[in-house]
PyMOL Python script that loads the backbone (N, CA, C, O; Angstrom):
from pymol import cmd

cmd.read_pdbstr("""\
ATOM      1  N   UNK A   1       0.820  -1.192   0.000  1.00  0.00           N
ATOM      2  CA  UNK A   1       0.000   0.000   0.000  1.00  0.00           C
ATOM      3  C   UNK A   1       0.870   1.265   0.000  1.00  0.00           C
ATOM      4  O   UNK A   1       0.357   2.167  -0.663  1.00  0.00           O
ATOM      5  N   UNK A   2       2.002   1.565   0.542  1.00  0.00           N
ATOM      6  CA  UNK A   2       2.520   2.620   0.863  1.00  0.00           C
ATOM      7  C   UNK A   2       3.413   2.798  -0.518  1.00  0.00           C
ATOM      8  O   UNK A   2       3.641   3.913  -0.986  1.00  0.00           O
ATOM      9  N   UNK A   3       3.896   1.563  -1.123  1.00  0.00           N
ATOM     10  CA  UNK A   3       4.850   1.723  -2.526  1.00  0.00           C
ATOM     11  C   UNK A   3       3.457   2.204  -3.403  1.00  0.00           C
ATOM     12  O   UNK A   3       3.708   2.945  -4.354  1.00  0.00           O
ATOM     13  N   UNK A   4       2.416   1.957  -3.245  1.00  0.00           N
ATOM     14  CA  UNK A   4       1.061   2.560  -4.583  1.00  0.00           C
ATOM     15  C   UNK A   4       1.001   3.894  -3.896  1.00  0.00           C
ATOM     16  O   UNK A   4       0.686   4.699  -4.773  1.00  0.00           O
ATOM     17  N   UNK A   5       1.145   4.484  -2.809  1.00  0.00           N
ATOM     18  CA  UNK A   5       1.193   5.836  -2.493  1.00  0.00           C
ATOM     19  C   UNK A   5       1.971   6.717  -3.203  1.00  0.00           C
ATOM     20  O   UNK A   5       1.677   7.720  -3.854  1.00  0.00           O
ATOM     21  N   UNK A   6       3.364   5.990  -2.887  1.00  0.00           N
ATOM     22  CA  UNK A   6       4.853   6.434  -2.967  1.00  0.00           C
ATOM     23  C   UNK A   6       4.522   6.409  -4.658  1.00  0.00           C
ATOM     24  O   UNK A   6       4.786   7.508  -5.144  1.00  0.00           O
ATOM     25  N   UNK A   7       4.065   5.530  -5.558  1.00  0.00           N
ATOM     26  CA  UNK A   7       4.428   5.462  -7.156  1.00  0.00           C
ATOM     27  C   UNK A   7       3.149   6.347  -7.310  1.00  0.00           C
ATOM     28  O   UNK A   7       3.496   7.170  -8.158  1.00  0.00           O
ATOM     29  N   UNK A   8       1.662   6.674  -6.899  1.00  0.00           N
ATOM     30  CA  UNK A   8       1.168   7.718  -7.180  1.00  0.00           C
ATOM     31  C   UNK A   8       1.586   8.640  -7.299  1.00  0.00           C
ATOM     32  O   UNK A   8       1.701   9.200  -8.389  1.00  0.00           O
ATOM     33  N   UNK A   9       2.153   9.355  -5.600  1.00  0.00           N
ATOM     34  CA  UNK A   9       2.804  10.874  -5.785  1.00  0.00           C
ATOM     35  C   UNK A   9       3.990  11.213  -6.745  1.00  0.00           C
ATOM     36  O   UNK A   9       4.179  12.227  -7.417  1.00  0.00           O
ATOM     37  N   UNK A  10       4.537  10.375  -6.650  1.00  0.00           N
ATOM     38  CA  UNK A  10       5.840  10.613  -7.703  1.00  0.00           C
ATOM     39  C   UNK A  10       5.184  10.983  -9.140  1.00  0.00           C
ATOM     40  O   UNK A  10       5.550  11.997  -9.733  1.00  0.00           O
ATOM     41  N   UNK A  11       4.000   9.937  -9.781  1.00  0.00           N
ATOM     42  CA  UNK A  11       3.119  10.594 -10.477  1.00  0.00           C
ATOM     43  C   UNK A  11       2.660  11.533 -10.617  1.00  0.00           C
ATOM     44  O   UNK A  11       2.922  12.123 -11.665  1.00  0.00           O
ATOM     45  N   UNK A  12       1.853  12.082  -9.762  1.00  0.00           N
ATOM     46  CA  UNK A  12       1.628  13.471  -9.408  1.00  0.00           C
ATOM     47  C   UNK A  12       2.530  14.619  -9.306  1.00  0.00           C
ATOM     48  O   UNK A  12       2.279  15.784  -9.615  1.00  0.00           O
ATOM     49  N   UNK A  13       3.623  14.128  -8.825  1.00  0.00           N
ATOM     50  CA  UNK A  13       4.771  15.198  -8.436  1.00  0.00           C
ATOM     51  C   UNK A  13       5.337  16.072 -10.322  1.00  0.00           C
ATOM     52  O   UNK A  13       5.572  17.178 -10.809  1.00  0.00           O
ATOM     53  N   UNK A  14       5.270  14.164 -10.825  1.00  0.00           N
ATOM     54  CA  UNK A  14       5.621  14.222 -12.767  1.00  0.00           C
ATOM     55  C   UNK A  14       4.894  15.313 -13.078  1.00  0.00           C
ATOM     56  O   UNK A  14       5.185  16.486 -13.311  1.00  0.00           O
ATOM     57  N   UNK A  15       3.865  14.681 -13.035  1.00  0.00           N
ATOM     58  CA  UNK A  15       2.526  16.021 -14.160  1.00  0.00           C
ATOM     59  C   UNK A  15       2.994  17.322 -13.344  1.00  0.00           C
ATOM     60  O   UNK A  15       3.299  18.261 -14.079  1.00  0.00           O
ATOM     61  N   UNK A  16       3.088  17.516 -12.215  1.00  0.00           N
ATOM     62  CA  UNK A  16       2.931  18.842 -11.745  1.00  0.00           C
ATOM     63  C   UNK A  16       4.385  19.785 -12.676  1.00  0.00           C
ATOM     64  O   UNK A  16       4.539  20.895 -13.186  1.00  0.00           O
ATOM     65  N   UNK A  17       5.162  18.592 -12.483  1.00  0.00           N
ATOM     66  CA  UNK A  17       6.853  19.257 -12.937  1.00  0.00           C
ATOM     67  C   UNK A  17       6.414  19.560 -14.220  1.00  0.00           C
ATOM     68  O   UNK A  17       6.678  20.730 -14.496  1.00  0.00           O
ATOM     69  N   UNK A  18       5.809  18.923 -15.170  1.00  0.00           N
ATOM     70  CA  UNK A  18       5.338  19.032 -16.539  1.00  0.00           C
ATOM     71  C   UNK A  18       4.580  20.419 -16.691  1.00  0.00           C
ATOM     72  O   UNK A  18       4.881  21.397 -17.375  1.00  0.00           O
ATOM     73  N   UNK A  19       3.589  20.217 -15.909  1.00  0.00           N
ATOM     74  CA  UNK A  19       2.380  21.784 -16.152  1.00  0.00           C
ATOM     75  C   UNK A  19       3.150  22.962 -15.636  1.00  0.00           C
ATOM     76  O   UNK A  19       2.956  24.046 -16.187  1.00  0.00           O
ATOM     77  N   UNK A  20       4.038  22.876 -14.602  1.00  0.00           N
ATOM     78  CA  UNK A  20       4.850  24.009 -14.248  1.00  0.00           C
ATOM     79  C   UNK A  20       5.738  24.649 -15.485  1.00  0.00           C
ATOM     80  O   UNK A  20       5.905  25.864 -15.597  1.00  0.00           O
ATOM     81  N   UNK A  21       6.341  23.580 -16.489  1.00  0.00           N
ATOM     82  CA  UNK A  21       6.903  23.834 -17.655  1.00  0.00           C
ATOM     83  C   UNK A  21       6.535  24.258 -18.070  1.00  0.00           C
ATOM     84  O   UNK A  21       6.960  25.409 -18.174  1.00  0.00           O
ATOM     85  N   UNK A  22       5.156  23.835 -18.909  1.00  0.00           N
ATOM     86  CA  UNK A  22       4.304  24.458 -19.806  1.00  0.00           C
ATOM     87  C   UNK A  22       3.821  25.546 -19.344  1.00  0.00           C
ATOM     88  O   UNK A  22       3.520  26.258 -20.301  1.00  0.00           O
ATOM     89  N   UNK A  23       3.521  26.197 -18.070  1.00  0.00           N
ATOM     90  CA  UNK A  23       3.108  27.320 -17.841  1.00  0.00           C
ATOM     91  C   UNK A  23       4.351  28.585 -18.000  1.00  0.00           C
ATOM     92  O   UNK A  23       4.309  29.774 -18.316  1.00  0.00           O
ATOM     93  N   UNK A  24       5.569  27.526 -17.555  1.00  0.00           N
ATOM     94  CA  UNK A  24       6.362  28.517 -17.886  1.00  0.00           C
ATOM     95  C   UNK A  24       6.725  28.963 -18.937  1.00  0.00           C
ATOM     96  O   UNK A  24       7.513  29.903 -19.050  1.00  0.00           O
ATOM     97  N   UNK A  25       6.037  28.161 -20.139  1.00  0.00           N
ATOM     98  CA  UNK A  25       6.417  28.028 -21.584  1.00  0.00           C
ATOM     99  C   UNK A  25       5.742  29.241 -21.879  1.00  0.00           C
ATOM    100  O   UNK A  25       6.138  30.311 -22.342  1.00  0.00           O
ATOM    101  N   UNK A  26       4.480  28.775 -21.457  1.00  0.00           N
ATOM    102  CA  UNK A  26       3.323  29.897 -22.015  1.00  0.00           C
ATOM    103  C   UNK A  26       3.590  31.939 -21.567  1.00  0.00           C
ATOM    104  O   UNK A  26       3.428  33.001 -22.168  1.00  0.00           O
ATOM    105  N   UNK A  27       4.060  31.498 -20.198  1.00  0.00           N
ATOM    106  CA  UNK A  27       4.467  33.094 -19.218  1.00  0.00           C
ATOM    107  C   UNK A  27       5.740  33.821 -20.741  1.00  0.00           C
ATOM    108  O   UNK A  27       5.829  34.877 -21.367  1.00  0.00           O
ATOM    109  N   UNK A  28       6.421  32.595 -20.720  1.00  0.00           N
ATOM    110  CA  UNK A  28       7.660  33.240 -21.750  1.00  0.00           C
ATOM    111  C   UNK A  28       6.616  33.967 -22.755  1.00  0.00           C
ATOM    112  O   UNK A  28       6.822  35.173 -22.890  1.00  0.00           O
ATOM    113  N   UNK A  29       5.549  33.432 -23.468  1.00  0.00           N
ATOM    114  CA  UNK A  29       5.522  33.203 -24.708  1.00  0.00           C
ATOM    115  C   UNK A  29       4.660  34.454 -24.548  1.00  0.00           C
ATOM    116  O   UNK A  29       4.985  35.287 -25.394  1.00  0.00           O
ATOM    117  N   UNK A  30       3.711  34.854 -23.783  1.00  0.00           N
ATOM    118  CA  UNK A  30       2.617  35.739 -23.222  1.00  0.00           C
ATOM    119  C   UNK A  30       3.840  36.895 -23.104  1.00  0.00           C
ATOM    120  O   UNK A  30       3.951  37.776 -23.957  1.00  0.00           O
ATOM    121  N   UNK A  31       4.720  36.789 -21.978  1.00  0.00           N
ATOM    122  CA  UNK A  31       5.722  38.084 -22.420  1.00  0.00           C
ATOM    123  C   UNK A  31       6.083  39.197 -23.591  1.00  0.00           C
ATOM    124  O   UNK A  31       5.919  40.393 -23.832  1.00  0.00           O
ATOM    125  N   UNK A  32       6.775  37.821 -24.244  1.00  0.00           N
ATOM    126  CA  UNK A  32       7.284  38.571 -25.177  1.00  0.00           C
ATOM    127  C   UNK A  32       6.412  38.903 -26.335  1.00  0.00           C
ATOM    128  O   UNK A  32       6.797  39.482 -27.351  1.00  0.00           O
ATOM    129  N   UNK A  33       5.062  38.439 -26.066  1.00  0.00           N
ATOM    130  CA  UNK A  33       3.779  39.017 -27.303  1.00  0.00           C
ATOM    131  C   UNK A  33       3.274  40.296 -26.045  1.00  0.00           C
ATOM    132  O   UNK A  33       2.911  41.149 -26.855  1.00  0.00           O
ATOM    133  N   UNK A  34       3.130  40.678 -25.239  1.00  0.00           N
ATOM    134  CA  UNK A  34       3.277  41.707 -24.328  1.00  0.00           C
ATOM    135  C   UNK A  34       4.273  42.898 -24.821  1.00  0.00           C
ATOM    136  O   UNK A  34       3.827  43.935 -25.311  1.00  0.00           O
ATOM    137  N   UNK A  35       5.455  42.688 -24.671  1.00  0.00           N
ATOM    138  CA  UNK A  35       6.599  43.426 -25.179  1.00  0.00           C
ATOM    139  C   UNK A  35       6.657  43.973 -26.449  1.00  0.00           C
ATOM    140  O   UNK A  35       7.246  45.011 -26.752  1.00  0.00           O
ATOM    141  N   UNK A  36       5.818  43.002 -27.426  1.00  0.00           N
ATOM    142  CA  UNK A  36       5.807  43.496 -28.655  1.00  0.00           C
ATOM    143  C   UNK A  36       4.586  44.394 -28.782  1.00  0.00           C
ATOM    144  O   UNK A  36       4.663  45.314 -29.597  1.00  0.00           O
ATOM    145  N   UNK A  37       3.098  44.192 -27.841  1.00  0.00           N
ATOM    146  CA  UNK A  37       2.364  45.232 -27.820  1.00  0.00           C
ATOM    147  C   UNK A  37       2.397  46.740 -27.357  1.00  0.00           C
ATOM    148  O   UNK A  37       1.854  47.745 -27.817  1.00  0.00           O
ATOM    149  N   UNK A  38       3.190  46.545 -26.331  1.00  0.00           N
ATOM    150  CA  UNK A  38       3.774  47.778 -25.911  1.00  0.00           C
ATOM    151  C   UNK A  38       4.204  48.328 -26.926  1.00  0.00           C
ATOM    152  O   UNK A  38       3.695  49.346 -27.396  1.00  0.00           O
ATOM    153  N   UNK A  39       5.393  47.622 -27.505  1.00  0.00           N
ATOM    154  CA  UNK A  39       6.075  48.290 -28.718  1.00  0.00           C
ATOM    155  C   UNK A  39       5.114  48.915 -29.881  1.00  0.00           C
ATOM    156  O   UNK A  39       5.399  49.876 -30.597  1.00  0.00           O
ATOM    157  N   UNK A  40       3.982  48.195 -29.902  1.00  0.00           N
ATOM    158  CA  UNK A  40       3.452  48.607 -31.241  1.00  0.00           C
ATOM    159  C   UNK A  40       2.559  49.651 -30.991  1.00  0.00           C
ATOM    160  O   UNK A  40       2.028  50.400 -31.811  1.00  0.00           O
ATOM    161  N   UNK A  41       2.411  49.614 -29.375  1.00  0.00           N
ATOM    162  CA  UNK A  41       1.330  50.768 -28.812  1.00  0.00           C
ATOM    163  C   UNK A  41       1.835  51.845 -28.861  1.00  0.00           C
ATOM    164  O   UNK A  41       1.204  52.793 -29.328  1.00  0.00           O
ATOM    165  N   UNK A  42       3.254  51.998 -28.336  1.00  0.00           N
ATOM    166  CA  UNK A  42       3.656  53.138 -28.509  1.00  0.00           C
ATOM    167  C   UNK A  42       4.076  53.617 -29.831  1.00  0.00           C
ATOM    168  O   UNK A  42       4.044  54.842 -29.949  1.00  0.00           O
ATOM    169  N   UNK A  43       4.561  52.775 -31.115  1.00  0.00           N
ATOM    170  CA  UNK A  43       4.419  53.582 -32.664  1.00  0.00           C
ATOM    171  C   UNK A  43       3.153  53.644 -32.806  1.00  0.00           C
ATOM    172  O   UNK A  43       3.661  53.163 -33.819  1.00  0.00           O
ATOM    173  N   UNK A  44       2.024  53.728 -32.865  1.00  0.00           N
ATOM    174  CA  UNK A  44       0.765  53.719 -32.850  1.00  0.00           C
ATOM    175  C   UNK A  44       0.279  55.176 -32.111  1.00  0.00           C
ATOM    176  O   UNK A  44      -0.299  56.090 -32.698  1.00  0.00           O
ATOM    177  N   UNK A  45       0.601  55.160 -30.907  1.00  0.00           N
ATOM    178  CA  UNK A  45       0.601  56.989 -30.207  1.00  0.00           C
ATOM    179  C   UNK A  45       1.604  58.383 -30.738  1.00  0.00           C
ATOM    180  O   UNK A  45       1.332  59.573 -30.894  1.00  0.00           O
ATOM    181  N   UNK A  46       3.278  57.320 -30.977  1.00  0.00           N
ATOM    182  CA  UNK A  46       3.700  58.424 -31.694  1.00  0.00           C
ATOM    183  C   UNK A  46       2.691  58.955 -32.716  1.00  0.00           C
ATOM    184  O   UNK A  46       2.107  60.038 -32.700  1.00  0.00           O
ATOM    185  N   UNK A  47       2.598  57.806 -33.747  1.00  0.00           N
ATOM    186  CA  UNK A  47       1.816  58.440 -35.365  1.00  0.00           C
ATOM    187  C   UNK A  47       0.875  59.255 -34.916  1.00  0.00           C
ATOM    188  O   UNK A  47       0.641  60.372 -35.376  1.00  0.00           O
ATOM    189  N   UNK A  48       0.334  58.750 -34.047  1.00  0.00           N
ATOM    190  CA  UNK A  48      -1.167  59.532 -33.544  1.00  0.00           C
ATOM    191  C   UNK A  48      -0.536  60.912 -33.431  1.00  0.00           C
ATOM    192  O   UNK A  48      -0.797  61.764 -34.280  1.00  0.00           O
ATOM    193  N   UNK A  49       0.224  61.146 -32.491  1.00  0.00           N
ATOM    194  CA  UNK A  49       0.736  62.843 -32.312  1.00  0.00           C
ATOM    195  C   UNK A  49       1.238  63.769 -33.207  1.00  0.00           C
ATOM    196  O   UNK A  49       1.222  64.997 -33.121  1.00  0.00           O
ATOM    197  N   UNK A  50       1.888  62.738 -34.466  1.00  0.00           N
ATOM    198  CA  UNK A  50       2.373  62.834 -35.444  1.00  0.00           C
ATOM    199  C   UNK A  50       1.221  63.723 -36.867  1.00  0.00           C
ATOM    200  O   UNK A  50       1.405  64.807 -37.421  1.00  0.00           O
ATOM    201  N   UNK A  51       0.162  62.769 -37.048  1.00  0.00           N
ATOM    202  CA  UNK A  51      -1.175  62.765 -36.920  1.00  0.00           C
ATOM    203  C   UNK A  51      -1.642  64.688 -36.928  1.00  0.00           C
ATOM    204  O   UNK A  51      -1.835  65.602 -37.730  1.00  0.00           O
ATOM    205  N   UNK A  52      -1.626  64.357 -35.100  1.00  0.00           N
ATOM    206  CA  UNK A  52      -2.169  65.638 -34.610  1.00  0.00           C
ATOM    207  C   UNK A  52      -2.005  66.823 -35.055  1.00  0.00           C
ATOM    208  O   UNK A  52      -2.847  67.693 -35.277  1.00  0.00           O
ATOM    209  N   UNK A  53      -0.314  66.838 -35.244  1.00  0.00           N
ATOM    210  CA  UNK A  53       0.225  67.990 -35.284  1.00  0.00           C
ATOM    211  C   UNK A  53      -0.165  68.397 -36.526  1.00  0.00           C
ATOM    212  O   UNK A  53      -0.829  69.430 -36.619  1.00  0.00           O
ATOM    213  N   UNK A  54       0.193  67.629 -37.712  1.00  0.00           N
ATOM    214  CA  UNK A  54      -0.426  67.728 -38.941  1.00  0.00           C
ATOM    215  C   UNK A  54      -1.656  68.468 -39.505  1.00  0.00           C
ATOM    216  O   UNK A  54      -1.719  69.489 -40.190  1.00  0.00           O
ATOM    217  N   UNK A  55      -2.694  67.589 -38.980  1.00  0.00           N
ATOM    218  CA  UNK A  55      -4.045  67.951 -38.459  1.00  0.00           C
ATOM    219  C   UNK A  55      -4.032  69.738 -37.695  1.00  0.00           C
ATOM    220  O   UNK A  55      -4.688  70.623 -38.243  1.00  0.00           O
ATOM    221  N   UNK A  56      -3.599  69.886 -37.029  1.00  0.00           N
ATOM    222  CA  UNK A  56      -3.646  71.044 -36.119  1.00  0.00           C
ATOM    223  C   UNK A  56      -3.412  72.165 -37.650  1.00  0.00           C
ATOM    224  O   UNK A  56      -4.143  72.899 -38.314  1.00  0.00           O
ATOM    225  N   UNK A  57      -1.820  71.711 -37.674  1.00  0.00           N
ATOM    226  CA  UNK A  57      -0.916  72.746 -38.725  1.00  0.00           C
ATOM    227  C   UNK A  57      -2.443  73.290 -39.863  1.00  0.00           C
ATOM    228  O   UNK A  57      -2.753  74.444 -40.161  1.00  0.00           O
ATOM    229  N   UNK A  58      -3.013  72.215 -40.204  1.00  0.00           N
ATOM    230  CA  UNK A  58      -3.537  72.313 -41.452  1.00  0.00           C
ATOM    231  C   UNK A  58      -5.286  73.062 -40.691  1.00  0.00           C
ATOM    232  O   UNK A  58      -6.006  73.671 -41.482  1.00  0.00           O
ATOM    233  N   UNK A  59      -5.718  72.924 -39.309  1.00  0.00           N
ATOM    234  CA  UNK A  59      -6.191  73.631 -39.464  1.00  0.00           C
ATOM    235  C   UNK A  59      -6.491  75.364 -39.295  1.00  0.00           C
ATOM    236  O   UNK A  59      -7.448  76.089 -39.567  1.00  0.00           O
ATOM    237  N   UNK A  60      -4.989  75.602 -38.636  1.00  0.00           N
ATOM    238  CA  UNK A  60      -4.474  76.859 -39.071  1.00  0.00           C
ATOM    239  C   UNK A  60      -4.176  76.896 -40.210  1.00  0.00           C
ATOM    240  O   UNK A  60      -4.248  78.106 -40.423  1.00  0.00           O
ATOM    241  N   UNK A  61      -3.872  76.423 -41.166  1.00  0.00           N
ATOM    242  CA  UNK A  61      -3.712  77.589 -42.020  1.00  0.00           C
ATOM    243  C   UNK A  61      -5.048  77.180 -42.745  1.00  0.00           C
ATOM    244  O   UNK A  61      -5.067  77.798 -43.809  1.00  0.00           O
ATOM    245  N   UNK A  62      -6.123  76.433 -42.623  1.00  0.00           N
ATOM    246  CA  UNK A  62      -7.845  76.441 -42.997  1.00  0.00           C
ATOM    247  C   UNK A  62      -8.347  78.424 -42.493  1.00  0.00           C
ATOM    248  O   UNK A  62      -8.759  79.359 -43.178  1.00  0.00           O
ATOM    249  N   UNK A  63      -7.997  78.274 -40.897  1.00  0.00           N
ATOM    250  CA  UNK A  63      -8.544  79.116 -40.421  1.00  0.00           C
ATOM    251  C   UNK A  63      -8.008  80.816 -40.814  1.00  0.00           C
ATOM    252  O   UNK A  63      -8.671  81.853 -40.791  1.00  0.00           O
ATOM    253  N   UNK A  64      -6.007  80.508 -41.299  1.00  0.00           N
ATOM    254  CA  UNK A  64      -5.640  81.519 -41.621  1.00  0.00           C
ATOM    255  C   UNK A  64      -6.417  81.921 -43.542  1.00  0.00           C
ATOM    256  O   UNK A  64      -6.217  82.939 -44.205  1.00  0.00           O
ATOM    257  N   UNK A  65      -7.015  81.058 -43.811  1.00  0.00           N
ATOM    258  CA  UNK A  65      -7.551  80.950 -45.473  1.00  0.00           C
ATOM    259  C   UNK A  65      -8.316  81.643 -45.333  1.00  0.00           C
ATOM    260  O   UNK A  65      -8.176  82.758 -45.838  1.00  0.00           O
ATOM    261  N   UNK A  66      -9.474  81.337 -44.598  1.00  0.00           N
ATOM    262  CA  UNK A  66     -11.005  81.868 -44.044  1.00  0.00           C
ATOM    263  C   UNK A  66     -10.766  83.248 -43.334  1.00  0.00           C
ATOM    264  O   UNK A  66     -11.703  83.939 -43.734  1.00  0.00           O
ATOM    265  N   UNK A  67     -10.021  83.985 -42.514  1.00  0.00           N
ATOM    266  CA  UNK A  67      -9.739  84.949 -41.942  1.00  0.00           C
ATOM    267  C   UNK A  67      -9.475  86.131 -42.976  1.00  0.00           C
ATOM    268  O   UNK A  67      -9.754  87.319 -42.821  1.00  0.00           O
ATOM    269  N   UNK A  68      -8.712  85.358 -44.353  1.00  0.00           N
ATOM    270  CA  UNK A  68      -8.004  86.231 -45.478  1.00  0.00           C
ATOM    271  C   UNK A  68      -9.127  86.520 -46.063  1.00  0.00           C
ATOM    272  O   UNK A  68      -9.301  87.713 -46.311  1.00  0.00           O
ATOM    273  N   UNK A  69     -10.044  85.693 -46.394  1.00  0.00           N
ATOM    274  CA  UNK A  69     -11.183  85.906 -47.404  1.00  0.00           C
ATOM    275  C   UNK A  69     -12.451  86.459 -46.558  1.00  0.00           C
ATOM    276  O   UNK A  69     -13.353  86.976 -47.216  1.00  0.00           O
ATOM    277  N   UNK A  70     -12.588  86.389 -45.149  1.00  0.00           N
ATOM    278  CA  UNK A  70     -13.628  87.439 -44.852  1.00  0.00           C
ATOM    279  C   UNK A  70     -12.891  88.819 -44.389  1.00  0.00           C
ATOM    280  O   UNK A  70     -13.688  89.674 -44.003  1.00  0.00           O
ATOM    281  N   UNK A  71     -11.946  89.075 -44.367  1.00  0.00           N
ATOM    282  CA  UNK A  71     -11.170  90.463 -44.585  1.00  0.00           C
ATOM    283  C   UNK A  71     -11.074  90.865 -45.970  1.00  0.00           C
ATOM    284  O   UNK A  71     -10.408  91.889 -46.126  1.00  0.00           O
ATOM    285  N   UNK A  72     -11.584  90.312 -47.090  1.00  0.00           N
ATOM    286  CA  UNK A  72     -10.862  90.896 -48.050  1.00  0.00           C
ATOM    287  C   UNK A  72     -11.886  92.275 -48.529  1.00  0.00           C
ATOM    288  O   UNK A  72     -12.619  92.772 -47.675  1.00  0.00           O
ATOM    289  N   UNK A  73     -11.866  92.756 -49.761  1.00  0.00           N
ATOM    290  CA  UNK A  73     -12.395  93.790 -49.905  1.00  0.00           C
ATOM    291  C   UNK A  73     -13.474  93.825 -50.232  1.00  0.00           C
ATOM    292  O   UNK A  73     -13.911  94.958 -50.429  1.00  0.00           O
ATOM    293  N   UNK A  74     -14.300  92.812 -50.421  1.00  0.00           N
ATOM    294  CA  UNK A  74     -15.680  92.904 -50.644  1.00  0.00           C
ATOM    295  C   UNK A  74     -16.239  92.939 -49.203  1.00  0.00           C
ATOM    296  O   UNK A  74     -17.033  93.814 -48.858  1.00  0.00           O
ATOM    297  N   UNK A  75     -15.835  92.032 -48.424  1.00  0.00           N
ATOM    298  CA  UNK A  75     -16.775  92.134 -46.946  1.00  0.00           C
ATOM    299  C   UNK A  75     -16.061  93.071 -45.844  1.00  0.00           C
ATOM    300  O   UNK A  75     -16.347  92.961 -44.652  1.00  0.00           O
ATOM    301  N   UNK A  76     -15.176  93.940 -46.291  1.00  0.00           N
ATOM    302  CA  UNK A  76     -15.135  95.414 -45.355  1.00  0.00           C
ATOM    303  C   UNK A  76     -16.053  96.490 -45.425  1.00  0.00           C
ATOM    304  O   UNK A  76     -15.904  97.476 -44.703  1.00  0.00           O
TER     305      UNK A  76
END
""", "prot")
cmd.dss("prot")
cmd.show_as("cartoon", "prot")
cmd.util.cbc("prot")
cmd.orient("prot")
């Protein structure tokens, strides 16, 4: 009885050593697809600001267009 104990746990002890692997397989693997989201999050916010500024620039000079043409000489 005590050697079917003893050859269970050792069983048990196996799988556990096994799933600990594989989890550690997976932690690696979850990381470094982590690392690469970060990475892609942040080129993704640069462009965005990138984006912005663009956007902004262009709608000054929209607003400097519109400013020229209701100053001009017909609507004084």
């Amino acid at each position: 009885m005590l050697e079917a104990s003893l050859s269970q746990l050792e069983q048990l002890v196996g799988d556990l050593v096994q799933q600990n692997q594989a989890l550690a397989d997976s932690n690696r693997t979850l990381s470094a697809e982590l690392a690469q989201a970060k990475d892609e999050n942040e080129n993704l916010q640069l462009n965005l600001m990138e984006q912005e500024e663009k956007h902004g620039a262009t709608a000054a000079r929209i607003q400097a267009l519109v400013e020229r043409v209701s100053a001009g000489p017909g609507n004084a």
